[in-house]
C-alpha positions in Angstrom: 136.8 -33.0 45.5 135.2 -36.4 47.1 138.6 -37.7 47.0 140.5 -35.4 48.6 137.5 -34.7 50.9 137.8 -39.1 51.7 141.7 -38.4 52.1 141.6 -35.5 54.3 139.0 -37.2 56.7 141.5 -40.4 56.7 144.5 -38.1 57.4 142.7 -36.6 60.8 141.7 -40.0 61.5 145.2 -40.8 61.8 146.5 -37.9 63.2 143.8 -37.6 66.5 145.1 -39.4 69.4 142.7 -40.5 72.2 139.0 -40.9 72.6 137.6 -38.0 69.9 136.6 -39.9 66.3 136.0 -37.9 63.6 132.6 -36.9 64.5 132.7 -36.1 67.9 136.1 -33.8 67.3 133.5 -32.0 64.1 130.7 -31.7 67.0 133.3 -30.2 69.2 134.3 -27.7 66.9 131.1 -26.7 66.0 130.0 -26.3 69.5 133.0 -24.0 69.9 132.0 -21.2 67.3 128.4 -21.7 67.9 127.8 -21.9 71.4 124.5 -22.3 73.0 123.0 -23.8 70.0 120.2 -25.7 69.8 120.3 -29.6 69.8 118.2 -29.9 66.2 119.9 -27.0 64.7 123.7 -28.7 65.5 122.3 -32.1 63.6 121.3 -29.8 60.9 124.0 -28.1 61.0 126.3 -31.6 60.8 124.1 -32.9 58.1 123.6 -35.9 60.3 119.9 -37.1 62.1 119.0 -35.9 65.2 119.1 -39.4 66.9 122.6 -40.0 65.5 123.8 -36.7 67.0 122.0 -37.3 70.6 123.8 -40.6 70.8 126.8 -38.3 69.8 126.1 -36.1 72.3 125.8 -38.5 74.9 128.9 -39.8 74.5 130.6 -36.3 74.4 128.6 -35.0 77.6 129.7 -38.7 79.5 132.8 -37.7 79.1 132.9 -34.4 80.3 132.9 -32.4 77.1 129.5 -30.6 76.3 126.5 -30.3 78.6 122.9 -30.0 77.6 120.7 -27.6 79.1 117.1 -27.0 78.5 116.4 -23.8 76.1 114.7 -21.4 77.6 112.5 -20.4 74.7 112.0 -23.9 73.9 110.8 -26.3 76.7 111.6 -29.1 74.3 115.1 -28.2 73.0 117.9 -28.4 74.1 120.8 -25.9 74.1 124.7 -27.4 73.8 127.4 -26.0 75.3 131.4 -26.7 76.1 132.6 -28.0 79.1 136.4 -26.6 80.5 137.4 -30.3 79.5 136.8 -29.3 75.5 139.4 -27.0 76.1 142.2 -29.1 75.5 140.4 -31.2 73.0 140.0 -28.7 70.8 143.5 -27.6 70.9 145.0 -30.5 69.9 142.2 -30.7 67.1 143.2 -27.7 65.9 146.8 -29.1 65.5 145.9 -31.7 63.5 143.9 -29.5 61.3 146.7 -27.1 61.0 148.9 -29.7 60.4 146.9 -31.4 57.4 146.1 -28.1 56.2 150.1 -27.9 55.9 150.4 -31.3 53.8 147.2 -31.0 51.6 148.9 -27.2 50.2 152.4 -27.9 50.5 154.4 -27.7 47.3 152.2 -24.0 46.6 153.3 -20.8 46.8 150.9 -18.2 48.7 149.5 -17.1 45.2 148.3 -20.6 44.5 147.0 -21.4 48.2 145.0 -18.4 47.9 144.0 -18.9 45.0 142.7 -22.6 45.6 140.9 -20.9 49.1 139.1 -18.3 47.3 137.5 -21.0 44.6 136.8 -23.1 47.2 134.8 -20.4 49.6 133.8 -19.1 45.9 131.9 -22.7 45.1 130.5 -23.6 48.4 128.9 -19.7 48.7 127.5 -20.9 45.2 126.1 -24.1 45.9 124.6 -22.7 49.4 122.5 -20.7 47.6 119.0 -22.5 46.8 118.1 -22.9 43.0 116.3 -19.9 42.0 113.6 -21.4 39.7 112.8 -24.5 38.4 114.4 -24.4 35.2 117.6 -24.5 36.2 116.5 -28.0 38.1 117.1 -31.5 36.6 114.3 -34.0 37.0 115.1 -38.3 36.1 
């Protein structure tokens, strides 16, 4: 699953034309479907440090993208949300994923693509779930 985790990543790499990198064009996208979210809870979110995604973030809001306004329940935080700009970002993002998407099953037949989708949802539902005692945890 690494690998084709590594080859998929390198594929949209490729594939993106223009400014986005991988990272912003995942920031986008999760801006997108969680709009209004809080600065800390995006990096979590990301699995990346808050001070890498601020830096992110700065670049992304530079360039017309996001905006960052203060939370209103939080004098502290930070809320993110899209700019009109994103707009067509995201568009052609979702091309590229589409497209990829296309390569990475083709060769199946609908039984087998679903097939591969449910496992996949199947094991990450799975593995979000936090270890339920500590038996079933492995110490060195």
């Amino acid at each position: 699953m690494a690998d084709i985790s590594r080859l998929m990543r390198r594929a949209f790499e490729q594939r993106l034309e223009g400014p986005l990198t991988l990272a912003k064009a995942r920031a986008l996208v999760f801006v997108a479907s969680h709009e209004g979210i809080r600065q800390v809870d995006l990096a979590e979110l990301l699995n990346v440090q808050p001070i890498t995604l601020a830096r992110l973030l700065d670049q992304l809001e530079g360039a017309g993208l996001v905006e960052r306004r203060p939370d209103p329940d939080d004098r502290r935080a930070h809320q993110i949300f899209l700019q009109p700009a994103a707009a067509s970002h995201l568009e052609v993002i979702g091309k590229v994923v589409v497209g990829i998407r296309a390569d990475a099953l083709r060769d199946m037949d609908e039984g087998q693509t679903a097939l591969v989708i449910q496992a996949l949802r199947r094991m990450r539902a799975n593995l979000a779930v936090p270890v339920k005692n500590k038996s079933e945890s492995v110490s060195p």
